[in-house]
C-alpha positions in Angstrom: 0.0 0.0 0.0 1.4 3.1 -0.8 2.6 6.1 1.6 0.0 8.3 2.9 2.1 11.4 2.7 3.2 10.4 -0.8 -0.3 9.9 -1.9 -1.3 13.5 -0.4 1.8 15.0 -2.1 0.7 13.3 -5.7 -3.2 14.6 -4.8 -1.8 18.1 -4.3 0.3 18.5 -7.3 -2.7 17.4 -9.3 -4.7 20.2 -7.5 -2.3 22.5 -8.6 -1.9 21.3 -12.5 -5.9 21.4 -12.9 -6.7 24.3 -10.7 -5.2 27.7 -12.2 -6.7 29.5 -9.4 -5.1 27.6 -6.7 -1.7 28.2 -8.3 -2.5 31.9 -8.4 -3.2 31.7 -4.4 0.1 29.8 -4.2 2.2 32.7 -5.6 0.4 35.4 -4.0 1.1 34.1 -0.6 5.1 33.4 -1.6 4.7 37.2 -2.4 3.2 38.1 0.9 5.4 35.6 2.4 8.7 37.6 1.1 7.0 40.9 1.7 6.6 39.6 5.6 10.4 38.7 5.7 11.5 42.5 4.3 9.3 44.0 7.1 10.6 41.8 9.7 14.2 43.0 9.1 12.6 46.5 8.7 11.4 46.1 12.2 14.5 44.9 13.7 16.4 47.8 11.5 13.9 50.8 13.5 14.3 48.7 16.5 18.4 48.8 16.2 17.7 52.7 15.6 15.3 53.7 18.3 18.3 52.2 20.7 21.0 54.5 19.3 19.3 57.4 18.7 18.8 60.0 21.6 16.2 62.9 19.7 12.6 62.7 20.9 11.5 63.7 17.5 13.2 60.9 15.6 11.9 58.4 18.3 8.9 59.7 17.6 9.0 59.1 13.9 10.8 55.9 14.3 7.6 55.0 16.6 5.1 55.8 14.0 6.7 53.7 11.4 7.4 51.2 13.3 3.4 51.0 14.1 2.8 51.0 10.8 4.8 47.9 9.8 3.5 45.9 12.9 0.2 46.8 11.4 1.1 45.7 7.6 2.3 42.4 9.1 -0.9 41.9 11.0 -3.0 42.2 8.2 -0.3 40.1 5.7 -0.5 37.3 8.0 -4.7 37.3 8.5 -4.7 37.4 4.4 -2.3 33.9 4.2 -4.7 32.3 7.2 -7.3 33.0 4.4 -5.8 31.8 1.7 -5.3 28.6 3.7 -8.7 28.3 4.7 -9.6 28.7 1.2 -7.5 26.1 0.4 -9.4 23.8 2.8 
């Protein structure tokens, strides 16, 4: 009898051949994926910054920005959980 996992593996790739729009929900969340990985090291980047810099005003802005990623990553990740539930 043949592997479980292989037999899910073959059942996927045939999922993917046949259904165009499943491969288009496959590279959109790569994208997204790669997109979350740049704003991670962004993140750790203004995090690096706000430690060295000593100007109220640039921590400020540093702040702000640094809202604003955590909030683009946020809404990045809730968009793959739906592509994987639409996967389902």
């Amino acid at each position: 009898m043949p592997d479980k996992h292989k037999v899910q593996k073959l059942l996927n790739k045939i999922k993917a051949f046949l259904d165009s729009d499943y491969r288009e929900q496959v590279e959109r969340k790569e994208k997204i994926v790669e997109v979350l990985k740049r704003l991670k090291s962004r993140t750790k980047a203004i995090e690096r910054q706000l430690e060295s810099t000593e100007c109220s005003e640039d921590k400020t802005a540093l702040l702000d920005e640094l809202e604003l990623i955590k909030a683009q990553r946020k809404k990045a990740i809730k968009v793959i959980k739906s592509i994987k539930d639409e996967a389902k």
